[in-house]
KOLKE-751428 format. One record per residue (C-alpha): residue number from 1; residue in one letter; x, y, z. Coordinates in nm, 2 decimals. Layout:
{NUM,'A',{X,Y,Z}}
...
end
This chain:
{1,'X',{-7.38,10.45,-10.72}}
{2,'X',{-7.34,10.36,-11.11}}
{3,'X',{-7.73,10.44,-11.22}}
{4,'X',{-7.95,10.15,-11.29}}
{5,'X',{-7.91,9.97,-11.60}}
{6,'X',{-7.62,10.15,-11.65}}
{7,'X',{-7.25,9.89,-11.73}}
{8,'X',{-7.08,9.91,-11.43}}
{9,'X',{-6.73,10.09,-11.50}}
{10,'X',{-6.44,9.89,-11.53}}
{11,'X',{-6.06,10.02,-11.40}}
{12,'X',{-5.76,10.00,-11.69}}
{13,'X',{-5.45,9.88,-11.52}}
{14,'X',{-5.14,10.08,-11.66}}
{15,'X',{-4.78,10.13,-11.55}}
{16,'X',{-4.61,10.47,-11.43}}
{17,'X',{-4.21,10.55,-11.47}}
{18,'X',{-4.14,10.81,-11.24}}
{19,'X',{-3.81,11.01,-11.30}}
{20,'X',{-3.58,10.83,-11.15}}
{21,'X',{-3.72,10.48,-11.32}}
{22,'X',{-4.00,10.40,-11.00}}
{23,'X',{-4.25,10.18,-11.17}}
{24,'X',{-4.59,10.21,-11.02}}
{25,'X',{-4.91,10.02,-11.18}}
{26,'X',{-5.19,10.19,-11.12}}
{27,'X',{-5.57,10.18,-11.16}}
{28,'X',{-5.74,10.41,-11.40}}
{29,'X',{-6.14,10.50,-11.46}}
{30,'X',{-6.34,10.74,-11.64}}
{31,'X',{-6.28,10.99,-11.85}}
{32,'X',{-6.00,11.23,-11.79}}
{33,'X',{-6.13,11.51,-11.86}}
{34,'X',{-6.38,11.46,-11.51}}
{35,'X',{-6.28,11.56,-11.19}}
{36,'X',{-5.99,11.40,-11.04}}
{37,'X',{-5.98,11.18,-10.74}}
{38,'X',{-5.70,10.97,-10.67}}
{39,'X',{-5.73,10.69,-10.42}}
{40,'X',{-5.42,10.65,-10.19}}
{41,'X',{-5.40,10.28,-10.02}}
{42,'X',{-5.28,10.19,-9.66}}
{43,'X',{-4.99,9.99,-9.55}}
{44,'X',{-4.96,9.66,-9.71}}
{45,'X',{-5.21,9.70,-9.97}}
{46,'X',{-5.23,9.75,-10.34}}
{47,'X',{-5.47,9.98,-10.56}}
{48,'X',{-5.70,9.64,-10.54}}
{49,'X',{-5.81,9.75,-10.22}}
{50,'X',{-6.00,9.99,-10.38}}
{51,'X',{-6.20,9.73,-10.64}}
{52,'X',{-6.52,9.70,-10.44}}
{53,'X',{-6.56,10.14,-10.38}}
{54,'X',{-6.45,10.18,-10.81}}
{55,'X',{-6.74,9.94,-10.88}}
{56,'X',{-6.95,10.17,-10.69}}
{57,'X',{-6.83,10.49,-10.79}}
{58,'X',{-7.03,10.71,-11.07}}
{59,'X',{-6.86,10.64,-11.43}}
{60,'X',{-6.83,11.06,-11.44}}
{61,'X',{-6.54,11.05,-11.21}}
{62,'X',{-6.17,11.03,-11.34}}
{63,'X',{-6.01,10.80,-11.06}}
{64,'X',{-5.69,10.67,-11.01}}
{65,'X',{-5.51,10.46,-10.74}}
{66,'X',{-5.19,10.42,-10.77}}
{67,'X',{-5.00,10.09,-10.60}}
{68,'X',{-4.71,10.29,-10.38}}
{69,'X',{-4.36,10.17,-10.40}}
{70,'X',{-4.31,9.83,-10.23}}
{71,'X',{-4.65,9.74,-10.29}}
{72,'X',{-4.86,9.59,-10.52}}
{73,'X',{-4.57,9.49,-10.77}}
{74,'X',{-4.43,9.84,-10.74}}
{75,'X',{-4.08,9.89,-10.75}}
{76,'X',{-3.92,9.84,-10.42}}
{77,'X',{-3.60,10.03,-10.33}}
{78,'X',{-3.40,9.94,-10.06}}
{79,'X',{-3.56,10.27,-9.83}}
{80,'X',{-3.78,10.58,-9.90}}
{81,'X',{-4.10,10.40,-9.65}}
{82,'X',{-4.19,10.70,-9.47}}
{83,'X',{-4.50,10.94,-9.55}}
{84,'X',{-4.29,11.22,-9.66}}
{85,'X',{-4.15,10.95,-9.96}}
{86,'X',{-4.46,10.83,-10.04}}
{87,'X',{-4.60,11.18,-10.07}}
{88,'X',{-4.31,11.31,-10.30}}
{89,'X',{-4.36,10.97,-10.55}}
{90,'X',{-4.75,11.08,-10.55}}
{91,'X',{-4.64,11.43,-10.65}}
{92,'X',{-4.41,11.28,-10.91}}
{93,'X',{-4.71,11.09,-11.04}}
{94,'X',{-4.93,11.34,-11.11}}
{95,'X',{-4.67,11.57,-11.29}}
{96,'X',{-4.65,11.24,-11.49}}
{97,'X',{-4.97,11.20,-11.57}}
{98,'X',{-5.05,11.59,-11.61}}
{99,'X',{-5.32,11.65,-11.33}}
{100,'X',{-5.27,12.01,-11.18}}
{101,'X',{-5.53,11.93,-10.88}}
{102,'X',{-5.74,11.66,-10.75}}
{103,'X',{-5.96,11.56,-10.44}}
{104,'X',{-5.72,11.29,-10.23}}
{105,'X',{-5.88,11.02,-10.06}}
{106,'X',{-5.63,10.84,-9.78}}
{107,'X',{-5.76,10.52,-9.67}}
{108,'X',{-5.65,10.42,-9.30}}
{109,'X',{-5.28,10.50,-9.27}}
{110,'X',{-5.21,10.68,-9.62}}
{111,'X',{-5.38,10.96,-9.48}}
{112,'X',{-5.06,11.04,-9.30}}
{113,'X',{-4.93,11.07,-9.69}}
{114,'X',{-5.22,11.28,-9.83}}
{115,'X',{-5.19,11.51,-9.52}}
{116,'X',{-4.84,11.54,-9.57}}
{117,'X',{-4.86,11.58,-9.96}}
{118,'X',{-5.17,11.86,-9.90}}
{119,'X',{-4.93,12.07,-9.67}}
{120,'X',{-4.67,12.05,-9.92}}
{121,'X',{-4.88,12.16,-10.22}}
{122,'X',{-5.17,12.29,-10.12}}
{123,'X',{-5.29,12.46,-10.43}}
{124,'X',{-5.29,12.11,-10.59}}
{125,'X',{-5.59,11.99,-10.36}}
{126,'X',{-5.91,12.01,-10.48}}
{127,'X',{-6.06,11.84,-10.12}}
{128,'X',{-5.95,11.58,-9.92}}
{129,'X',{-6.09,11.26,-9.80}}
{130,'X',{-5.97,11.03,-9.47}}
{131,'X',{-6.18,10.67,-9.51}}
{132,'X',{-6.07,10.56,-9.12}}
{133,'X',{-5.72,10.78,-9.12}}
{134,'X',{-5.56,10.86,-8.75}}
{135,'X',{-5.48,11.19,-8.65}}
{136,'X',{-5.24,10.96,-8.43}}
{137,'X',{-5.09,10.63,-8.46}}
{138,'X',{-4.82,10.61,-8.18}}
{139,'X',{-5.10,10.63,-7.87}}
{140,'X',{-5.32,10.39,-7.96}}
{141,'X',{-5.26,10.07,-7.78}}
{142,'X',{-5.31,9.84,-8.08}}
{143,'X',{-5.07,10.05,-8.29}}
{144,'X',{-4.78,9.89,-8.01}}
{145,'X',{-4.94,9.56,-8.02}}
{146,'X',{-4.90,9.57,-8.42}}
{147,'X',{-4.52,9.68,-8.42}}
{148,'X',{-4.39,9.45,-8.19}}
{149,'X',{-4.54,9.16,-8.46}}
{150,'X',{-4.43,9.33,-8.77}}
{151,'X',{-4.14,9.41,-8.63}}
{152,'X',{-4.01,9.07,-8.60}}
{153,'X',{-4.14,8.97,-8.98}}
{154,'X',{-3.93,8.82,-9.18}}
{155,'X',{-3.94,8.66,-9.58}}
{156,'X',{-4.11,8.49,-9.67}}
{157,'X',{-4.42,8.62,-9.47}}
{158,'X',{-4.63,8.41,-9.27}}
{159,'X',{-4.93,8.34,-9.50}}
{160,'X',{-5.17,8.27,-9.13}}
{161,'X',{-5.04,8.57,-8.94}}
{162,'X',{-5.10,8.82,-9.25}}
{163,'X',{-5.45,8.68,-9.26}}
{164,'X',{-5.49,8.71,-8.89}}
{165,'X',{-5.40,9.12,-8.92}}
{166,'X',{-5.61,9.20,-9.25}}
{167,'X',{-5.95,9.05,-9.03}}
{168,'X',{-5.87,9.18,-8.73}}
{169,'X',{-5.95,9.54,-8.94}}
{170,'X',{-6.31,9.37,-9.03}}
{171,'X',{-6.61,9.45,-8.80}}
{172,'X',{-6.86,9.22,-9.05}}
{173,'X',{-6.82,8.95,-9.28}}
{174,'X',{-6.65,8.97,-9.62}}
{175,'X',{-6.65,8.79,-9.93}}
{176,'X',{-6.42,8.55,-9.90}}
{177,'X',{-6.28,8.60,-10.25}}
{178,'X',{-6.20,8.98,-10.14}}
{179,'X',{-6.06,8.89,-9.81}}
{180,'X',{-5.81,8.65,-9.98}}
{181,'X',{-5.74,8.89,-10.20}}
{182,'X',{-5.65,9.13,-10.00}}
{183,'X',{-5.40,8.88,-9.80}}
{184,'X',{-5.26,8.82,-10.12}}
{185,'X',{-5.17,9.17,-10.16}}
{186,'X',{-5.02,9.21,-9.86}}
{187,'X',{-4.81,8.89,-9.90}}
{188,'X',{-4.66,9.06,-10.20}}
{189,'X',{-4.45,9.34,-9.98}}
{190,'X',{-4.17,9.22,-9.82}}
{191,'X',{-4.16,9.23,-9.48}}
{192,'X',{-3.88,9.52,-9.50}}
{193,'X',{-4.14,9.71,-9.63}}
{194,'X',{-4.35,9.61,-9.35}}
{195,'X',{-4.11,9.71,-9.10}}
{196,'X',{-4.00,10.04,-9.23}}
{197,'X',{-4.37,10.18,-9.33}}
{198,'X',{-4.57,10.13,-9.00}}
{199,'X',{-4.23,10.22,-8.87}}
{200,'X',{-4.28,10.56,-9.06}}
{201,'X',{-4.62,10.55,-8.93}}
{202,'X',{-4.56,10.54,-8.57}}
{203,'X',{-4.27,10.84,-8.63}}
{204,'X',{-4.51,11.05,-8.76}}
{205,'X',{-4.68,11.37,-8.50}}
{206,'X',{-5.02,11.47,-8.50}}
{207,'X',{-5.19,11.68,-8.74}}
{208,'X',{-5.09,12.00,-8.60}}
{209,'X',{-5.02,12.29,-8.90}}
{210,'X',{-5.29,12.17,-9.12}}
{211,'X',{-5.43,12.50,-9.05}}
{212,'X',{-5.27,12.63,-9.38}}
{213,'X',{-5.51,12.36,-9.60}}
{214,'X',{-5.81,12.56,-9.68}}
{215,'X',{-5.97,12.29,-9.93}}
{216,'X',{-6.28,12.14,-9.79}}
{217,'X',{-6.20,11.77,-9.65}}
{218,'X',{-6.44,11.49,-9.54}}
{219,'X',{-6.33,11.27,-9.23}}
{220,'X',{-6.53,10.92,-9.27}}
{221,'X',{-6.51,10.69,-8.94}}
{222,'X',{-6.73,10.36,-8.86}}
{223,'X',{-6.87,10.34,-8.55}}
{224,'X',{-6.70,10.00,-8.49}}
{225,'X',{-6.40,10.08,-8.58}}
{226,'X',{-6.15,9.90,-8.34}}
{227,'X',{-5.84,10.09,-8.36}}
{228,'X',{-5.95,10.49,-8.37}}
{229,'X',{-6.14,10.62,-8.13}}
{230,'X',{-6.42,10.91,-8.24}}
{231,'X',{-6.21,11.16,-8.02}}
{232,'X',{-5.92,11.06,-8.25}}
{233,'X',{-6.12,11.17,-8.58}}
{234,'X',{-6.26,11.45,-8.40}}
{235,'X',{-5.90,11.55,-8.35}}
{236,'X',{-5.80,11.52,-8.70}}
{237,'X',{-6.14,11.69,-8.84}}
{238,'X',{-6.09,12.00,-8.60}}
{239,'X',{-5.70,12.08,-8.75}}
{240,'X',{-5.86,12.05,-9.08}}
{241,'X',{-5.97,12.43,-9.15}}
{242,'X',{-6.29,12.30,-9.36}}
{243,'X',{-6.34,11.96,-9.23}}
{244,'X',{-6.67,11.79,-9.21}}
{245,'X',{-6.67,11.45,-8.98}}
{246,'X',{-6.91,11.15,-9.12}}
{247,'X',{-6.95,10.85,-8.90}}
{248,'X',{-7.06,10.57,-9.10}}
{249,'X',{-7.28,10.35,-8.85}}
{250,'X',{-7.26,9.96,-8.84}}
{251,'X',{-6.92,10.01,-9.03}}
{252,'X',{-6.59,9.88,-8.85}}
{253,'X',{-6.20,10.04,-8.93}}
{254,'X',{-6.20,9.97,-9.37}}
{255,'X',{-6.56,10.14,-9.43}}
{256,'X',{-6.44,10.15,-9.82}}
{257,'X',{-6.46,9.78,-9.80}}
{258,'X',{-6.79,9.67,-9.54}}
{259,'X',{-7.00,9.92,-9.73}}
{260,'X',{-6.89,10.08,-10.03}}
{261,'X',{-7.15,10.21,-10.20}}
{262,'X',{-7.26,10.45,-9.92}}
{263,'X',{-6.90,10.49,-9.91}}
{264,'X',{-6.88,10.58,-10.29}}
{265,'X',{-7.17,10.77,-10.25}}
{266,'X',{-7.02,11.03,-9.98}}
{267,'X',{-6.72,11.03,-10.20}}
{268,'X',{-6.94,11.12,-10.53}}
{269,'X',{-7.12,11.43,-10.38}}
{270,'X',{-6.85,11.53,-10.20}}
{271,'X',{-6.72,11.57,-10.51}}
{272,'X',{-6.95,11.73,-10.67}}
{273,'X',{-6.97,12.01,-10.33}}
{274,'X',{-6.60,12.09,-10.47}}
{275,'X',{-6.68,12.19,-10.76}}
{276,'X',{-6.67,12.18,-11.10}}
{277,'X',{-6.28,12.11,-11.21}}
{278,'X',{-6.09,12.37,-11.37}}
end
């Protein structure tokens, strides 16, 4: 996406203090006075999962991606692991950092956080954006499979079994410097934060009352994805008021990673179809 010739935009890493002294690093590129688009990570990730789609994305775009608490080197109380606290920290970081509305992109789970954070505030939402994000998590078979592993994780993690569960998301190979990357990442939460986020995840009910979210949204699903179904992003696009549902052929469950610049591309004039900010 970043125009031939043209240097290939690189992310500042910073820190956030949220009130109440939650430290979150976070990502930040382009110039803020761009539209907004913050990047919200899935369970067990960090705001590195979002590397290869930032190197793709147009250097006219102020992004951020924020690491969530218990990730990434963030601050990790002892609870607060459900969508509902992850949404209220995300609130808390853009009164930090000043930004009235932006378009929110939740990859895989951490859609379940931007939905609940757009029916919270939904004058703050300039459009929304679901990169492989159920409508459900608690009736899909693999879902079960999942909690009864993380359920029994304990510190330290099992380097072989993390590695097992970040490629069984792949549908095509990786580089193999990202994919141990992203292992790496996920070593770094502790497996209480394991247990009580996909915990949160399977608690949470379908995506009933998002009739009230009158931003547009974008629902992005690979054909190949293993773990949602197209009825299940049909589902989710269909309680979105102004939803428009994208399949991305070829592309398995993390389409931000197997192909992120047509990923990055969606997400640019997507963008752009929002408007100009204000």
């Amino acid at each position: 996406m970043t125009p031939q010739g043209a240097a290939t935009p690189q992310p500042a890493v910073r820190t956030a203090r949220l009130p109440g002294g939650l430290v979150l690093p976070y990502a930040e590129q382009g110039p803020p006075s761009a539209p907004t688009v913050v990047l919200v990570h899935a369970v067990a990730d960090s705001w590195r999962s979002f590397e290869p789609l930032m190197a793709e994305l147009p250097g006219d775009l102020h992004v951020l991606a924020p690491s969530q608490r218990g990730h990434g080197g963030a601050s990790c109380p002892p609870e607060g692991y459900r969508p509902a606290d992850f949404a209220a920290d995300l609130a808390a970081f853009l009164d930090l950092l000043g930004i009235g509305r932006a378009v929110l992109v939740g990859a895989s789970s951490s859609g379940f956080t931007v939905r609940r954070f757009a029916a919270d505030h939904p004058d703050r939402i300039r459009g929304l954006v679901f990169l492989g994000s159920p409508a459900l998590l608690s009736d899909k078979p693999g879902a079960a499979e999942l909690w009864e592993s993380v359920s029994r994780f304990t510190d330290p993690l099992d380097p072989a079994v993390v590695r097992g569960l970040v490629e069984s998301l792949l549908s095509r190979p990786l580089p193999q410097d990202f994919v141990d990357l992203m292992v790496g990442e996920s070593l770094r939460a502790p497996a209480r934060v394991w247990r009580d986020t996909f915990r949160g995840l399977l608690d949470e009910t379908g995506p009933d009352g998002l009739d009230g979210i009158t931003a547009p949204a974008l629902v992005v699903w690979g054909d190949r994805d293993g773990i949602l179904p197209l009825a299940d992003q049909e589902r989710l696009a269909a309680a979105l008021p102004r939803a428009e549902l994208l399949v991305h052929e070829g592309s398995g469950h993390v389409v931000y990673w197997e192909d992120p610049a047509r990923t990055a591309a969606d997400l640019a004039a997507f963008v752009a179809a929002c408007g100009e900010a204000s």
